[in-house]
ZADOMI-291841 format. One record per atom (N, C-alpha, C): chain; atom name; x, y, z. Coordinates in Angstrom, 3 decimals, decimal comma. Example, Ala and Ser with C-alpha at 12.3 -4.5 7.8 and 13.67 -1.06 7.14 Angstrom:
2
> A N 13,190 -5,690 7,800
> A CA 12,300 -4,500 7,800
> A C 13,200 -3,300 7,800
> A N 12,850 -2,250 7,080
> A CA 13,670 -1,060 7,140
> A C 12,900 0,030 7,870
END
This chain:
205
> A N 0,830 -1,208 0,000
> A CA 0,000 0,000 0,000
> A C 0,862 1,255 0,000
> A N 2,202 1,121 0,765
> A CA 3,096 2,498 0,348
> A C 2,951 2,447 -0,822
> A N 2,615 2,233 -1,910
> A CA 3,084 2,608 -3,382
> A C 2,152 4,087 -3,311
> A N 0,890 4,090 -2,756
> A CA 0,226 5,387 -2,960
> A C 0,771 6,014 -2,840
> A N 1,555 6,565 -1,770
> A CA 2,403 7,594 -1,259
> A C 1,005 8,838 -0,884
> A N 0,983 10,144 -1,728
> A CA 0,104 11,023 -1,323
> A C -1,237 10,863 -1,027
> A N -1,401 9,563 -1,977
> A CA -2,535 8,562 -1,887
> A C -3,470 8,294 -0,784
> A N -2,445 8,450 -0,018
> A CA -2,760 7,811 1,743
> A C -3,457 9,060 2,866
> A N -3,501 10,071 2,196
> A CA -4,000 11,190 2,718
> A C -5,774 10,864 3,534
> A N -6,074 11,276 4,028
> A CA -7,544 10,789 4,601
> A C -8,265 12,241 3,911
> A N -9,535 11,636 3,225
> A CA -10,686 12,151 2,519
> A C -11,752 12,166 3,667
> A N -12,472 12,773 4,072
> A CA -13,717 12,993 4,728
> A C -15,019 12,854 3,631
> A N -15,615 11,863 3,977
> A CA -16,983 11,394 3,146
> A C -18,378 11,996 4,342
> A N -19,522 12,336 3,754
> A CA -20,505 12,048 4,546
> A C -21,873 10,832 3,462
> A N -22,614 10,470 4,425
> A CA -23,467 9,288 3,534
> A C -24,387 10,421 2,946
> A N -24,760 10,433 1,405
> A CA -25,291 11,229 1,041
> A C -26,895 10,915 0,734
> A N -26,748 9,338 0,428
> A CA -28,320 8,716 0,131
> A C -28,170 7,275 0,319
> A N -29,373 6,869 0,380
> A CA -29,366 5,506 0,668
> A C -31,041 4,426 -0,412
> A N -30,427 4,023 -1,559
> A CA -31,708 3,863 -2,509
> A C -31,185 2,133 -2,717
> A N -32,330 1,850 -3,536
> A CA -32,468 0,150 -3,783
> A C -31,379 0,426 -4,813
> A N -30,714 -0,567 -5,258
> A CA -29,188 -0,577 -5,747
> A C -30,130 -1,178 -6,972
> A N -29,841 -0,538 -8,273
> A CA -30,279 -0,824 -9,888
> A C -29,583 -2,024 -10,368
> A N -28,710 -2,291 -9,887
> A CA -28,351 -3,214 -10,315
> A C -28,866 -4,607 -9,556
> A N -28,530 -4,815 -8,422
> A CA -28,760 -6,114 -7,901
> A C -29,778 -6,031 -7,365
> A N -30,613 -7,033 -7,302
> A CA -31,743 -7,374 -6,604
> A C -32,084 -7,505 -5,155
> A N -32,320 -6,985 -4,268
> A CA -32,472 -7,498 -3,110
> A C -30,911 -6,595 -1,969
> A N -30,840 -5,772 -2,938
> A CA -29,307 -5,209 -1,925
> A C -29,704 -3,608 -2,054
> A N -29,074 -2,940 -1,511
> A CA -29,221 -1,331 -1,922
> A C -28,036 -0,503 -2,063
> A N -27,714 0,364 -2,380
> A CA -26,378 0,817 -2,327
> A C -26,568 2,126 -1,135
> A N -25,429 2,288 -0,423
> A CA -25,063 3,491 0,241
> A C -24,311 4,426 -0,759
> A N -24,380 5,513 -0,883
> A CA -23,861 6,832 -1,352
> A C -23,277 7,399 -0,528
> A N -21,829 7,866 -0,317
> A CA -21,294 8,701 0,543
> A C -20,197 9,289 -0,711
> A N -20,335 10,779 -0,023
> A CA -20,225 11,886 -1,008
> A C -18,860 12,350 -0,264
> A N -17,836 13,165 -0,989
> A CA -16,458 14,055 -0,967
> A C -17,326 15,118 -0,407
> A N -16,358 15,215 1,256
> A CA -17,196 16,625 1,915
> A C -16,851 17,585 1,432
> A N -15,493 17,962 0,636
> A CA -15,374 19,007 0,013
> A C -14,529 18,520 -1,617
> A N -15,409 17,555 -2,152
> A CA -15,223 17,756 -3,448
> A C -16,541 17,083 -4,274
> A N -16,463 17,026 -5,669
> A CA -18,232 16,382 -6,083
> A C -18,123 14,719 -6,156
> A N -16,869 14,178 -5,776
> A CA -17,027 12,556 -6,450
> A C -17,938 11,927 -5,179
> A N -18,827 10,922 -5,899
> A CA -19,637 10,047 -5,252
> A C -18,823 8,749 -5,095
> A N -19,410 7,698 -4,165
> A CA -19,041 6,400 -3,887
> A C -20,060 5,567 -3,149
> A N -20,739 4,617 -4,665
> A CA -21,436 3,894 -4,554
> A C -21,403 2,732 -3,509
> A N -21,560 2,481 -2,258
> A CA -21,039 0,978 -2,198
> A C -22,162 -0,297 -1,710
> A N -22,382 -1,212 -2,774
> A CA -23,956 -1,747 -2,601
> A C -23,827 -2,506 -1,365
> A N -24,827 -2,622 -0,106
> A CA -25,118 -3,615 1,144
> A C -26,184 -4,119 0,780
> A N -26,328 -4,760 2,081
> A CA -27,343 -5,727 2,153
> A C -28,644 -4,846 2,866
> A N -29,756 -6,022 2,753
> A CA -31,202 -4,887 3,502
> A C -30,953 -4,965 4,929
> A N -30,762 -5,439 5,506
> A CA -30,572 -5,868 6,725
> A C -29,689 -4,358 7,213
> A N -28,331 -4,055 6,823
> A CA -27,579 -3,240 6,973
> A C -27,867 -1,561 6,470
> A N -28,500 -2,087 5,092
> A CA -29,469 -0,704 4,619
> A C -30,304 -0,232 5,807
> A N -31,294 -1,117 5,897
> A CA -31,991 -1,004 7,150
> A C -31,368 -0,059 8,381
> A N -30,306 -0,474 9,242
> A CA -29,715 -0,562 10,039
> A C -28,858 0,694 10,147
> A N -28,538 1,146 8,846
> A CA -28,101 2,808 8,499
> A C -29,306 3,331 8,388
> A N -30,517 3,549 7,964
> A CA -31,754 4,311 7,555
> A C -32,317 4,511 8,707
> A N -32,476 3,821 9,635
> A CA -33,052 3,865 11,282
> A C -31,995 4,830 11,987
> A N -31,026 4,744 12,637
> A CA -30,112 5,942 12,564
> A C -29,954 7,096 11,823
> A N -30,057 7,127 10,975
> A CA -30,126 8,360 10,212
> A C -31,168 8,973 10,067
> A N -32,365 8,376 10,376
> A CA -33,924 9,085 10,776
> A C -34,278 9,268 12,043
> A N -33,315 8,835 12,660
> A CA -33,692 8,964 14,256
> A C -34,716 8,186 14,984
> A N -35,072 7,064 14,315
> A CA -36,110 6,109 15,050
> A C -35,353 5,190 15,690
> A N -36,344 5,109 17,119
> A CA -36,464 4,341 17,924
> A C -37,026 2,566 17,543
> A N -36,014 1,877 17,320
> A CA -36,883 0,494 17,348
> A C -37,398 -0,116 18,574
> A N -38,164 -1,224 18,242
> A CA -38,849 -1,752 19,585
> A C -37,650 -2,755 20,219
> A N -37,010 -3,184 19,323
> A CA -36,126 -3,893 20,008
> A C -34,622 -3,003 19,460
> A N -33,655 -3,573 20,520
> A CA -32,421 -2,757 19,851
> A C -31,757 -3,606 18,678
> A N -31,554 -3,317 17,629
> A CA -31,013 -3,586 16,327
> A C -29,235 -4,232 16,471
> A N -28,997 -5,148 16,167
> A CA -27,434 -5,279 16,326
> A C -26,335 -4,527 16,243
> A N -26,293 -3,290 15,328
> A CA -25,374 -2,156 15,390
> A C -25,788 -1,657 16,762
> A N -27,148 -1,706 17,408
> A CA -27,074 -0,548 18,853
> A C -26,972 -1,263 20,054
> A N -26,825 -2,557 19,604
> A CA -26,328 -3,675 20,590
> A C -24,873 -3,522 20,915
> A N -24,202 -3,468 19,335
> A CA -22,747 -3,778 19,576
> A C -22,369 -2,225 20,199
> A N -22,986 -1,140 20,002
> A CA -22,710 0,530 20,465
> A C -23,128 0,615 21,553
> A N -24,105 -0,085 22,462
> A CA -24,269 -0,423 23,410
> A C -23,095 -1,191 24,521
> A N -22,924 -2,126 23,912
> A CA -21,822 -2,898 24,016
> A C -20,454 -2,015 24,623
> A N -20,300 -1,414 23,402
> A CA -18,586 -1,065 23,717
> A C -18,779 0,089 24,352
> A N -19,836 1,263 24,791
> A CA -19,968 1,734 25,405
> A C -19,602 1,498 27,018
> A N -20,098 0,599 27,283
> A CA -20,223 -0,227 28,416
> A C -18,884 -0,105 29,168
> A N -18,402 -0,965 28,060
> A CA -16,611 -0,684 28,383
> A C -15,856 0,128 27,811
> A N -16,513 1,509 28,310
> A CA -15,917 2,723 27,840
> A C -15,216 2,591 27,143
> A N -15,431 2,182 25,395
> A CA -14,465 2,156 24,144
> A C -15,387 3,389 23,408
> A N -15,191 3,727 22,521
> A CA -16,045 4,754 21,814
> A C -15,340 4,466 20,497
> A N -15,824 4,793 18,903
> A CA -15,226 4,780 17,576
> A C -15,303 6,385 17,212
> A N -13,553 6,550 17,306
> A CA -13,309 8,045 16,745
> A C -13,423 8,240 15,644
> A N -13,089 7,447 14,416
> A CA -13,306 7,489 12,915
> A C -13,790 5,924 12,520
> A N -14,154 6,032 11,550
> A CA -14,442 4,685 10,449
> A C -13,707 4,966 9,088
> A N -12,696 4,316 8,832
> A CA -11,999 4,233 7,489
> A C -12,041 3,348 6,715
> A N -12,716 3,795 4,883
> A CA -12,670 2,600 3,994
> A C -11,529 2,361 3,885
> A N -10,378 1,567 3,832
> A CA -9,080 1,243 3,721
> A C -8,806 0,482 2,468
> A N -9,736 -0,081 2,032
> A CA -9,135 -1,081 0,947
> A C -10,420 -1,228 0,055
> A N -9,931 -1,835 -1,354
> A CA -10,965 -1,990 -2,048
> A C -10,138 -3,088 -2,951
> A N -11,204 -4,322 -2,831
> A CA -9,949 -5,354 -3,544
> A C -11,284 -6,229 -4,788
> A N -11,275 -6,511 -5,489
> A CA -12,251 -7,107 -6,257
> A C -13,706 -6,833 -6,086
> A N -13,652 -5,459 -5,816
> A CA -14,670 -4,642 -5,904
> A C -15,436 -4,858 -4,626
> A N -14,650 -5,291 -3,890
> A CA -14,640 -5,101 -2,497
> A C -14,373 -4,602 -1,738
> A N -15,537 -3,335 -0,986
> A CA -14,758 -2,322 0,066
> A C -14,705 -2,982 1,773
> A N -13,373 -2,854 1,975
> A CA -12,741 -3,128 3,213
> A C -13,057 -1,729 3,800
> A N -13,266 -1,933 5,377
> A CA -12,944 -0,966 6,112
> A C -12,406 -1,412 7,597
> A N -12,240 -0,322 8,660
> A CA -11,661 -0,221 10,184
> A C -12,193 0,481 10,601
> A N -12,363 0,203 11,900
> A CA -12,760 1,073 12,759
> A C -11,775 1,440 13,561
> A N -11,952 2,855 13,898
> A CA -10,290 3,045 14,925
> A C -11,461 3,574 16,281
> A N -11,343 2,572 17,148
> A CA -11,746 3,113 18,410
> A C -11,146 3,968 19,442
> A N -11,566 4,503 20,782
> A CA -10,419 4,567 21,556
> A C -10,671 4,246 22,955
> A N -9,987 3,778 24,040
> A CA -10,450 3,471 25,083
> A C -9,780 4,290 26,342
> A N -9,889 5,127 26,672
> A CA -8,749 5,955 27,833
> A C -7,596 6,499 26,506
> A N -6,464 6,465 26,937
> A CA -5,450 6,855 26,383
> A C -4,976 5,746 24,847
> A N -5,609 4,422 25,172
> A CA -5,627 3,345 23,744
> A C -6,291 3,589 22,709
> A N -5,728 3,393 21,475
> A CA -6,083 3,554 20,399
> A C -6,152 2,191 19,901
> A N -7,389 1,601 19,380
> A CA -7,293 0,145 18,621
> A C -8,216 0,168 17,605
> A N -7,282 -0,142 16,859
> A CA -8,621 -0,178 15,207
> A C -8,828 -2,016 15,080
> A N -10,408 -1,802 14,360
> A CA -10,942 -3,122 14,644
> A C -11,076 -3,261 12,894
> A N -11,069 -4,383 12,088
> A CA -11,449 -4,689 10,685
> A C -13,010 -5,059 10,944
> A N -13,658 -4,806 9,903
> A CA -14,974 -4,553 9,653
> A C -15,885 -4,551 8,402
> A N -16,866 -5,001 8,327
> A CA -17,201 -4,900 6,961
> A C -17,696 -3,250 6,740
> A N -17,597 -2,731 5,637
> A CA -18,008 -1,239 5,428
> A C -19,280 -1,196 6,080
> A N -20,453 -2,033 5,272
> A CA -21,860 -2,233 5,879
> A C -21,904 -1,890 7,489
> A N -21,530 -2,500 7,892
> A CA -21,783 -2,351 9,162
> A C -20,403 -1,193 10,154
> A N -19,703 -1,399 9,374
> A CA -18,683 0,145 9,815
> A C -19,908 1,698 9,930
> A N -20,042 1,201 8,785
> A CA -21,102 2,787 8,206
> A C -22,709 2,951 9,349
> A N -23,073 1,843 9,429
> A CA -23,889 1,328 10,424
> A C -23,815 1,976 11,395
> A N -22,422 1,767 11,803
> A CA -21,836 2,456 13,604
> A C -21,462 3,632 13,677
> A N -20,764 4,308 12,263
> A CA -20,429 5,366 12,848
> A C -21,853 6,279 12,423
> A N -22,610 6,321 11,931
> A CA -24,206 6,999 12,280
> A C -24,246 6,972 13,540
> A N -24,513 5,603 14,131
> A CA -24,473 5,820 15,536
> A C -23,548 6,312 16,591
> A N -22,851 6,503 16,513
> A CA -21,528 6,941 16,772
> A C -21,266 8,313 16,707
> A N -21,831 9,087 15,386
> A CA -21,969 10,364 15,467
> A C -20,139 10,447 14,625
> A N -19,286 9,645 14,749
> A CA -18,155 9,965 13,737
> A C -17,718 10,121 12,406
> A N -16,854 10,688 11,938
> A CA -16,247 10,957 10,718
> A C -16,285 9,709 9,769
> A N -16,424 9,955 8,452
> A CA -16,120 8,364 7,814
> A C -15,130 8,875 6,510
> A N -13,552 8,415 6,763
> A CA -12,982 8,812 5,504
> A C -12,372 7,206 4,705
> A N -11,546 7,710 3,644
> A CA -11,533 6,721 2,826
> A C -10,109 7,183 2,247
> A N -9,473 6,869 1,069
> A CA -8,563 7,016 0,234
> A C -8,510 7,249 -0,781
> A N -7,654 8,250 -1,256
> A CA -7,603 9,023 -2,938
> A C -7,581 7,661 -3,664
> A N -6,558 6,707 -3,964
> A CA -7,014 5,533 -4,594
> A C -8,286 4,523 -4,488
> A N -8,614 5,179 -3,773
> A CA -10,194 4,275 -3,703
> A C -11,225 4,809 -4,182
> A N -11,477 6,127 -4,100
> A CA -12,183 7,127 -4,893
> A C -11,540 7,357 -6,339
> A N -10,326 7,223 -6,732
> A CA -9,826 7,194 -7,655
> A C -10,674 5,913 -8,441
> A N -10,457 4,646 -8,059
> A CA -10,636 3,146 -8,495
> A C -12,388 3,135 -9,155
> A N -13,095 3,694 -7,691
> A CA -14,550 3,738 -7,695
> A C -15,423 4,893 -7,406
> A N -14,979 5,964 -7,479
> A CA -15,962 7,217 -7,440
> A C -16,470 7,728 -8,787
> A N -17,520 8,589 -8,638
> A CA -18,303 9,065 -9,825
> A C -18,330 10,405 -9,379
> A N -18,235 10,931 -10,330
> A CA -18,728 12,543 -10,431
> A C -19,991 12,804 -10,753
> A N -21,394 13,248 -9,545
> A CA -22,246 13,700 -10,470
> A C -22,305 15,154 -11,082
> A N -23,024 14,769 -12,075
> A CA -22,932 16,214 -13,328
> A C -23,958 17,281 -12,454
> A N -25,438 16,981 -12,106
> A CA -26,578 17,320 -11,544
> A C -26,114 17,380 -9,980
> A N -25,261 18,077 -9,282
> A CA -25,327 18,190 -8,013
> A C -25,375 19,022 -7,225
> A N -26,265 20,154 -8,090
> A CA -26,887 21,059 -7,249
> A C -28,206 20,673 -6,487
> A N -28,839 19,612 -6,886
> A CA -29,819 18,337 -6,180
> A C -29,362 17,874 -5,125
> A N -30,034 18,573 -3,816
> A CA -28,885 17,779 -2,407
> A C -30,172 17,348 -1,688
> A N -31,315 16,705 -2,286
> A CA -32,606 16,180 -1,819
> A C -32,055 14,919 -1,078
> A N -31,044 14,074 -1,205
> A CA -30,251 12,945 -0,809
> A C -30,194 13,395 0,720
> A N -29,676 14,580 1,339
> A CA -28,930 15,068 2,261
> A C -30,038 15,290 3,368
> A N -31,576 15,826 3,077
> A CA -32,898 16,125 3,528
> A C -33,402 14,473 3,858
> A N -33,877 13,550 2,996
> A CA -34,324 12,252 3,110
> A C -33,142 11,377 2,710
> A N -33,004 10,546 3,334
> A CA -31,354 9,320 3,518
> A C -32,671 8,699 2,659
> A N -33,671 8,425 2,678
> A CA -34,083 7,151 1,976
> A C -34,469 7,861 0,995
> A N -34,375 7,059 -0,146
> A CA -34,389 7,840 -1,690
> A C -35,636 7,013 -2,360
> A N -36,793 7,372 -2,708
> A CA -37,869 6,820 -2,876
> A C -37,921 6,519 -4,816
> A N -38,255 5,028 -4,755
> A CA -37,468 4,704 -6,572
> A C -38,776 5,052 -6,746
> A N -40,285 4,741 -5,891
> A CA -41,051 4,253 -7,075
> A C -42,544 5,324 -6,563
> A N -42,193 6,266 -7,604
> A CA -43,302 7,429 -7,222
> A C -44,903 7,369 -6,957
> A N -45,091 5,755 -7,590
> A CA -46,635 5,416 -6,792
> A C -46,842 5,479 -5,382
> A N -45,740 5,095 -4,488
> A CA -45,697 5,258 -3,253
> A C -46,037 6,299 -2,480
> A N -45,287 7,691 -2,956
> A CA -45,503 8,980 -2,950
> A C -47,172 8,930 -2,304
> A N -47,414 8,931 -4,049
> A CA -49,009 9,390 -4,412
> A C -50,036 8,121 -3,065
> A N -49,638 7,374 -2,971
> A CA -50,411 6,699 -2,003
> A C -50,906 7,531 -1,058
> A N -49,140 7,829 -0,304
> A CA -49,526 7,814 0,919
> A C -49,819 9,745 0,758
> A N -49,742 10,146 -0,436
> A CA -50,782 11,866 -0,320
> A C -51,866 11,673 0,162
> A N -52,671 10,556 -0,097
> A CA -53,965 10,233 0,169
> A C -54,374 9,867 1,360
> A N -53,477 9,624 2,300
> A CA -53,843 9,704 3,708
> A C -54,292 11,080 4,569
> A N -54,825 10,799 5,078
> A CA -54,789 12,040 6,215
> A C -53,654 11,535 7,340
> A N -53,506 12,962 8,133
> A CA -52,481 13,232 9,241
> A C -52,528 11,724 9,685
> A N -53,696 12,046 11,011
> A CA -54,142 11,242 11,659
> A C -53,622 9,401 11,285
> A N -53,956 9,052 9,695
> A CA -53,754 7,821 9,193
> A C -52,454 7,443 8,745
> A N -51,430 8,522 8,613
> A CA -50,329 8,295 8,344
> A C -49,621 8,203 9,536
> A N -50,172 8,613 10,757
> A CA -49,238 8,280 12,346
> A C -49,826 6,889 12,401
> A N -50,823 6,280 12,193
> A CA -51,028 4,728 12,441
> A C -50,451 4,014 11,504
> A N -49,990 4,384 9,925
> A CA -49,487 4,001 9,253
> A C -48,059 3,549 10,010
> A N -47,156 5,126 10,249
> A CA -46,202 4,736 11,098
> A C -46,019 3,776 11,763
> A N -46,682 3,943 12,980
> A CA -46,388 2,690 14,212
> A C -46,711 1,502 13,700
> A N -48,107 0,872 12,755
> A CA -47,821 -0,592 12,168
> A C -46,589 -0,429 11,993
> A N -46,088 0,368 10,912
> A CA -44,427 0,026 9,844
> A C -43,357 0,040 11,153
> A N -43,320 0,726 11,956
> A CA -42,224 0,149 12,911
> A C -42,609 -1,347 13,900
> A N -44,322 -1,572 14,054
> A CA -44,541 -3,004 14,571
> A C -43,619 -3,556 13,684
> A N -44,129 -3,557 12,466
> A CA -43,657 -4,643 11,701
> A C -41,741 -4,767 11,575
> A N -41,307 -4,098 12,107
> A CA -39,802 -3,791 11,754
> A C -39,288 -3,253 10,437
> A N -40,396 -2,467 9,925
> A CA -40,186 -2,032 8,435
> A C -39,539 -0,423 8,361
> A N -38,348 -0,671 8,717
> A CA -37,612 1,039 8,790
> A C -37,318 1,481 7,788
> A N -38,051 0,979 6,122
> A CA -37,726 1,857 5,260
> A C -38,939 2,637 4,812
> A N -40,256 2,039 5,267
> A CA -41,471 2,210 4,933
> A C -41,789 3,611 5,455
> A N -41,441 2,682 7,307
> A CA -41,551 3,626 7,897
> A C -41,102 5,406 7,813
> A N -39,505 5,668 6,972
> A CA -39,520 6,687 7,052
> A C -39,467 7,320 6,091
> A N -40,286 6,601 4,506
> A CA -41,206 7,001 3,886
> A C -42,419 7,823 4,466
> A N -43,024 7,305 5,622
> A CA -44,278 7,712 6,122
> A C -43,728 8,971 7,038
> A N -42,689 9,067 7,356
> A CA -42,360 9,889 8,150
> A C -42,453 11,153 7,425
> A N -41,415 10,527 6,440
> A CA -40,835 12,067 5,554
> A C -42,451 12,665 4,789
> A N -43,395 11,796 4,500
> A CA -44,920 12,350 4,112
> A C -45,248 13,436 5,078
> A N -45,584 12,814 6,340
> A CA -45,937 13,251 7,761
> A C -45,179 15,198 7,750
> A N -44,033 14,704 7,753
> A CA -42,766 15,924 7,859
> A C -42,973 16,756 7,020
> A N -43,510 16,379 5,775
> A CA -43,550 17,656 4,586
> A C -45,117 17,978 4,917
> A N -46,137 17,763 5,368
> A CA -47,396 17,841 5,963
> A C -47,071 19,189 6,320
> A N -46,395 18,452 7,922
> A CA -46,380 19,533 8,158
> A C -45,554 20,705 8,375
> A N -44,437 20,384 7,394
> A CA -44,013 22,069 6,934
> A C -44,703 22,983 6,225
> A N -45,617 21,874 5,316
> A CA -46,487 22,880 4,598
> A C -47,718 23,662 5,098
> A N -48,034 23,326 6,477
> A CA -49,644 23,604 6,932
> A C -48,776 24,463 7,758
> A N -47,704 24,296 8,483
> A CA -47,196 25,436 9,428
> A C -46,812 26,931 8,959
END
């Protein structure tokens, strides 16, 4: 990895969106964006982990605690905390990452899958950087990025019938909507219904 040399510099990303991944079936991709430049970085997870970032990043409460707020729970406990999350590697289109925790005066970085790196540091409230060769390898430039609707709603809604559904609720039916979708453990539905709810009522206020 010395071959990078300047390479090795740390990039600051924030997650910019979180949508069903076009390509694969059944996975979604995370988006995390150059805090101060335009390249994007796709990197597709699983629902489970999609999930698991989208609940954190909307601020819902589940009924039970979710395994990322288990394990943040966890290392809390024993006063460890995660100061950064770094993508470190990208090998057959595979992103590696670490977590660098700290405990008192110790510093220990843990290996991790990105999915669930990205997971923690939402919860965590920390930085997530990466590497000029990795953004080099796999970033995109979007052309259209004066569009920062990504940054307002983490969940990126593909299929605009949904929308129009839930216009058709009233207040009242979209808070029962809610609480089923979190009975059910459905945290993407759910903050579909939220973000309805939320534009409600910015607009009536």
């Amino acid at each position: 990895m010395s071959t990078h040399g300047s390479d090795m510099k740390k990039i600051e990303l924030d997650i910019v969106a979180l949508s069903h991944s076009v390509t694969q079936s059944h996975n979604y991709a995370v988006v995390l964006g150059e805090k101060e430049g335009s390249r994007r970085l796709p990197i597709v997870i699983g629902g489970f982990e999609a999930q698991a970032i989208a609940v954190a990043m909307e601020r819902m409460t589940p009924n039970r605690p979710l395994t990322h707020d288990l394990f943040k729970k966890s290392l809390q406990t024993f006063d460890v905390e995660i100061k950064e999350v770094i993508i470190n590697n990208l090998l057959d289109g595979i992103f590696y990452a670490r977590l660098v925790c700290e405990r008192g005066d110790d510093e220990i970085e843990i290996d991790s899958r990105t999915s669930d790196a990205l997971a923690l540091a939402v919860r965590f409230k920390c930085p997530i950087y990466t590497f000029e060769f990795i953004l080099e390898a796999a970033g995109v430039v979007l052309e259209d990025d004066e569009n920062d609707e990504g940054k307002k709603s983490i969940v990126a809604k593909d299929e605009s019938s949904d929308e129009q559904t839930l216009a058709d609720y009233s207040l009242d039916a979209l808070a029962q909507l809610l609480n089923d979708a979190l009975e059910r453990e459905d945290y993407e539905r759910a903050a579909e219904i939220r973000d309805e709810i939320s534009k409600r009522r910015g607009t009536s206020s």
